[in-house]
N, C-alpha and C positions, 0 to 999 in steps of 0.2 A: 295511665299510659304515658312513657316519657316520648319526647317528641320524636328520640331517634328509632321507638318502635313502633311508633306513628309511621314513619316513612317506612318502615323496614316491611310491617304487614300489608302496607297497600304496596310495595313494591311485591309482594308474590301474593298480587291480585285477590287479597281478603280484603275486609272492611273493615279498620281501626275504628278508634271515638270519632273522629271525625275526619274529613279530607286535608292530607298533609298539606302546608301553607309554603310558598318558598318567596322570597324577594335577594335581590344582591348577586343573584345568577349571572349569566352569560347573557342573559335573554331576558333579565328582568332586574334593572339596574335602574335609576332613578336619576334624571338628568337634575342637572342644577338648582334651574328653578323652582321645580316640585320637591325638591328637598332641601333649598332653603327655607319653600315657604312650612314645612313640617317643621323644621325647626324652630322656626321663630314662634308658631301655634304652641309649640309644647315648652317654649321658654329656655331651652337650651341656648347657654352662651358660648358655647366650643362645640367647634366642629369636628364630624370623623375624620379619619385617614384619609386624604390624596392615595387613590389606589390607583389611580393612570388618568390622561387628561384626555378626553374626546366629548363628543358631543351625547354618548350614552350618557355622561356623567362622568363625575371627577371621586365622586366620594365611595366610601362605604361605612356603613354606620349601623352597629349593632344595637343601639337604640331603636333605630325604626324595626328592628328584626323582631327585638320584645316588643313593643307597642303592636302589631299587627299579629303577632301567634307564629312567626315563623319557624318551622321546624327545622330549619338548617344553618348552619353557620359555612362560609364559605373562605378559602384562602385565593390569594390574587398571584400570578407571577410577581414579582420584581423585574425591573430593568437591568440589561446588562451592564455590569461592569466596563467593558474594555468597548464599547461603542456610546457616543453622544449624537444626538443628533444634531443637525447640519444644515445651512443652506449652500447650495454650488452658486458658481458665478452668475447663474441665469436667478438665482434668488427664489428657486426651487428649497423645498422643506425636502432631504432627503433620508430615505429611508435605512434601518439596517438591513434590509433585502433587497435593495438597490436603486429601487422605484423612486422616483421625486414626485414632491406632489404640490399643487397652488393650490389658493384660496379663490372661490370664483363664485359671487353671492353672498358670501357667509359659509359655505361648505366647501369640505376640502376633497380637493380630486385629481388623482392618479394623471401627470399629466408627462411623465416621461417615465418610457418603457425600457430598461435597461438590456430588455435580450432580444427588440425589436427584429434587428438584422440578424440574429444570432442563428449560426447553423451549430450540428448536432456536437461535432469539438469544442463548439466555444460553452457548453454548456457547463462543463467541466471549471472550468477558466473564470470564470463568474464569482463575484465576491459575495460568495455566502455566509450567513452569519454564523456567529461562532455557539455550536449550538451547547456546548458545556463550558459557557461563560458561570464562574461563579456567582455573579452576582443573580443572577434569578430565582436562587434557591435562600440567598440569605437573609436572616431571620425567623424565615419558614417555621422552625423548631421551635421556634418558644410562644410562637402561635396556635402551634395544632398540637403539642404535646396536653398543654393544659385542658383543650377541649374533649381531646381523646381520653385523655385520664378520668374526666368529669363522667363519657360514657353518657352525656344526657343528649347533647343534639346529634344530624347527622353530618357529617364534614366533607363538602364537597368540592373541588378543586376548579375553580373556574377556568376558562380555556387561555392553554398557554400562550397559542397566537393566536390572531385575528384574522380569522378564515383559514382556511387549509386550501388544498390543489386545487380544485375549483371556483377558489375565488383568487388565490394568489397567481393561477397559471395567466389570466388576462393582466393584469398588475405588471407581473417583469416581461407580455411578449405583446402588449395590449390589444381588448377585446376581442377584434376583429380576428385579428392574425389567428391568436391563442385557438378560436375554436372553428377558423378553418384550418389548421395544421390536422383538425382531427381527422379531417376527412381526404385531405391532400398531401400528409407529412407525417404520416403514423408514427414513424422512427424518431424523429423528432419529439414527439407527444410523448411517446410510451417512455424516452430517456429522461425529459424534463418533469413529469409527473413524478417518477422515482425518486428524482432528485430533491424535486421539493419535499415530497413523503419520509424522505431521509432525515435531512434537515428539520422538519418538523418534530420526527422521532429522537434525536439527539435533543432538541428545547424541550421537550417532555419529559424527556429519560432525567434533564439535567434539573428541570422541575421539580421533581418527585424524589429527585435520590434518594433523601433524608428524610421525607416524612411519607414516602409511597404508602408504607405497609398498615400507615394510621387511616387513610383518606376512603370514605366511603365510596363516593362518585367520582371520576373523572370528564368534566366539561370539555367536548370540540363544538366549535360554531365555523359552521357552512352552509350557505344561503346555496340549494340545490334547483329552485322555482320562482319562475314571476308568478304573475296574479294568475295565468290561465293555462298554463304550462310547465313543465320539467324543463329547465333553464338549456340542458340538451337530452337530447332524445335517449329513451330509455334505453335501446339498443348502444348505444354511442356510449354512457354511461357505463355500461355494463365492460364493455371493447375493454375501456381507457382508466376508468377511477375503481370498479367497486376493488379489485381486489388491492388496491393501493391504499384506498382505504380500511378494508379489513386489515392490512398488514400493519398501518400505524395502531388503528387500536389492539392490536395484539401484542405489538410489541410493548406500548404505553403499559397493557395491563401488566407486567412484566416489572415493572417500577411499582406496584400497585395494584399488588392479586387478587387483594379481598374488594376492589372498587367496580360498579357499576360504569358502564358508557351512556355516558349523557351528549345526541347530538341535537345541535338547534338548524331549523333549515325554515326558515319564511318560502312562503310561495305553494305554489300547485306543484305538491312531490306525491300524492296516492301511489300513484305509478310505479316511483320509487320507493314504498315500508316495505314490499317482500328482501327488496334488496338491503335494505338497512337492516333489517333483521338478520337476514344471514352472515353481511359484514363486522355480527356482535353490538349491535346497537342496543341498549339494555331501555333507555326513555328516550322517547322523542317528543321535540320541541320544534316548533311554535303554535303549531295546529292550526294556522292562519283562517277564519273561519268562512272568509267572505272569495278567499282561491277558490278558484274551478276545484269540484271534486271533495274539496277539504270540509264537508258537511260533517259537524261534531256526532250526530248520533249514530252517520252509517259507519267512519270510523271506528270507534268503538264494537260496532258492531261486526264490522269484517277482521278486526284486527286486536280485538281488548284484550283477548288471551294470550295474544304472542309478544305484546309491548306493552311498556306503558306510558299513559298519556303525561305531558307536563306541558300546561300553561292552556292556549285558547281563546283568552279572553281577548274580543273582537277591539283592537286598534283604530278599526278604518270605521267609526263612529260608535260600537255598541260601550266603550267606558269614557269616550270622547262627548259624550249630551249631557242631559239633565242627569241628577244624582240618580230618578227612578228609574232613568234608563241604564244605569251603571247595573245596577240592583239587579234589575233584569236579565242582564248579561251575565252577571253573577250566576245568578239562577240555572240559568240556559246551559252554563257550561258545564255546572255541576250536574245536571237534571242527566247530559250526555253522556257524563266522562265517568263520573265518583261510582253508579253501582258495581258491587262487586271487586271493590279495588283498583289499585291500578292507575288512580289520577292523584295529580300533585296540582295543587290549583295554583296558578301564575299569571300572567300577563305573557302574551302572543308574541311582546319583543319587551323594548326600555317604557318605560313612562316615560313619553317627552312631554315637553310643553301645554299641548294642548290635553291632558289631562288635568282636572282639578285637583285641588287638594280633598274637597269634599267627596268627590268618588274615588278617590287615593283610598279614601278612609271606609267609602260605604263598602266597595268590593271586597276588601279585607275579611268586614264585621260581619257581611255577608256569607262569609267562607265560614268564620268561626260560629253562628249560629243556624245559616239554612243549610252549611254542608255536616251537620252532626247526623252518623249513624244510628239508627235505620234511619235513611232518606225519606225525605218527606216528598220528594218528586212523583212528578204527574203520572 
């Protein structure tokens, strides 16, 4: 079974050879550290591609993709063309979407809100970014042609921007304001949602142009829940985002008919899978294990048939301990998620720091031998 039929069967919920494997995602990217120290283990004197610089990671490196069994090969935006970034006079890092941000600790954070005072005209008036800048799409072609021709992995599109409306809407109106407009400025919300859904939809459309029709998955990442909660209320949700959301990924598919929707969302969202489901959500991500609600087996269990799972593995200490406790977690997720198809084993967000290289490696080996069909689970 080649790898891209690997994904392909456990995406219509059968059971391949074993649980498809993903790293390099949206949601599952390899900071600095943990992949210098990969490299220097495996003696590699050159490094991957600089695919964007933050604190998820700088690299991507198809080395580590073969080394660990991964079934997928992934493409990156590019940076626009016709925008650079910036500091203004206050020595703010400023954005192409308007926001400036400082450095405070070692992490960077959104610290001027460009539509602050902003009433419903000025919405319009706003320098939004230019969303079929050439430069996003260039190169793309001689990336994804070779792999698509190859027909052996599956080719997934990682997310064009970094967050969508409900994470960008606090960003240019900040936090507070953003999400009491929703309950005291409806008119306001319902114009400025659109607008960014718009915008969004143009950097996707301008993404995909030229390679849409090759790409299997398409990646959004939107954080929709903290640790114990839907980030806003389901009702409120429902009012203001779902259908804005369904319309981006409708339109996206449209660049990209034969592609899956991949969204990633951290946090307590149970509440919200009926609604991502119906908004076209094809896999969901991050399955955070230790959020209110987000218990790997009832998951699966209320909802295996309608989605499918990707990623899981416990951040907030189950691959952060000892290697047996990685192993464990390993186990755990797969025990929940893999019968019957339907699960992509990943990690719940990035490998940061406080993961090992040693459990980098054991949850991997883990996948490629305790997730071989028929399961061996409890």
């Amino acid at each position: 079974m080649t790898p891209k039929e690997r994904v392909l069967t456990a995406l219509s919920h059968k059971e391949p050879d074993r649980v498809p494997i993903d790293v390099w995602g949206s949601a599952s990217r390899i900071c600095n550290q943990l992949y210098f120290a990969i490299a220097e283990d495996q003696g590699w004197k050159e490094l991957g591609p600089v695919v964007k610089v933050s604190r998820s990671g700088d690299y991507a490196d198809d080395r580590v993709s073969e080394l660990i069994g991964s079934d997928f090969r992934h493409i990156n935006i590019n940076k626009p063309e016709n925008f650079k970034p910036y500091k203004n006079d206050q020595g703010l890092s400023m954005s192409e979407w308007g926001w400036g941000s400082s450095v405070i600790a070692g992490s960077s954070h959104v610290s001027y809100n460009p539509l602050a005072d902003a009433e419903d005209s000025d919405i319009e008036k706003h320098n939004w970014p230019e969303g079929d800048d050439p430069g996003r799409r260039r190169g793309l072609m001689d990336i994804v042609k070779p792999i698509h021709e190859e027909n052996k992995y599956y080719i997934s599109a990682t997310a064009g921007v970094s967050g969508m409306m409900l994470d960008m809407g606090p960003y240019l109106r900040g936090f507070d304001q953003f999400l009491m407009d929703l309950y005291i400025n409806e008119s306001f919300s319902h114009k400025l949602i659109g607008k960014m859904a718009d915008v969004i939809i143009q950097i996707y459309t301008s993404y995909l142009q030229e390679v849409g029709p090759m790409i299997d998955c398409i990646e959004f990442s939107s954080d929709h829940g903290m640790q114990d909660r839907p980030l806003v209320a389901p009702e409120i949700y429902r009012k203001f985002f779902k259908d804005q959301y369904a319309r981006v990924f409708r339109e996206v598919k449209k660049a990209a008919p034969n592609a899956k929707i991949f969204m990633h969302s951290c946090g307590s969202v149970r509440d919200l899978i009926p609604d991502f489901i119906d908004m076209g959500v094809d896999i969901l991500n991050s399955l955070q294990p230790k959020a209110t609600g987000m218990d790997s087996f009832e998951l699966k269990n209320e909802f295996g048939t309608e989605i499918v799972f990707h990623g899981g593995l416990d951040l907030q200490g189950g691959i952060t301990g000892t290697r047996e406790e990685a192993i464990i977690e390993a186990k755990t997720r797969i025990d929940a998620f893999a019968p019957n198809g339907g699960f992509i084993f990943a990690p719940s967000n990035h490998f940061m720091e406080d993961v090992s290289l040693e459990n980098f490696y054991a949850v991997y080996d883990t996948a490629l031998t305790y997730g071989k069909y028929p399961l061996k689970t409890k």
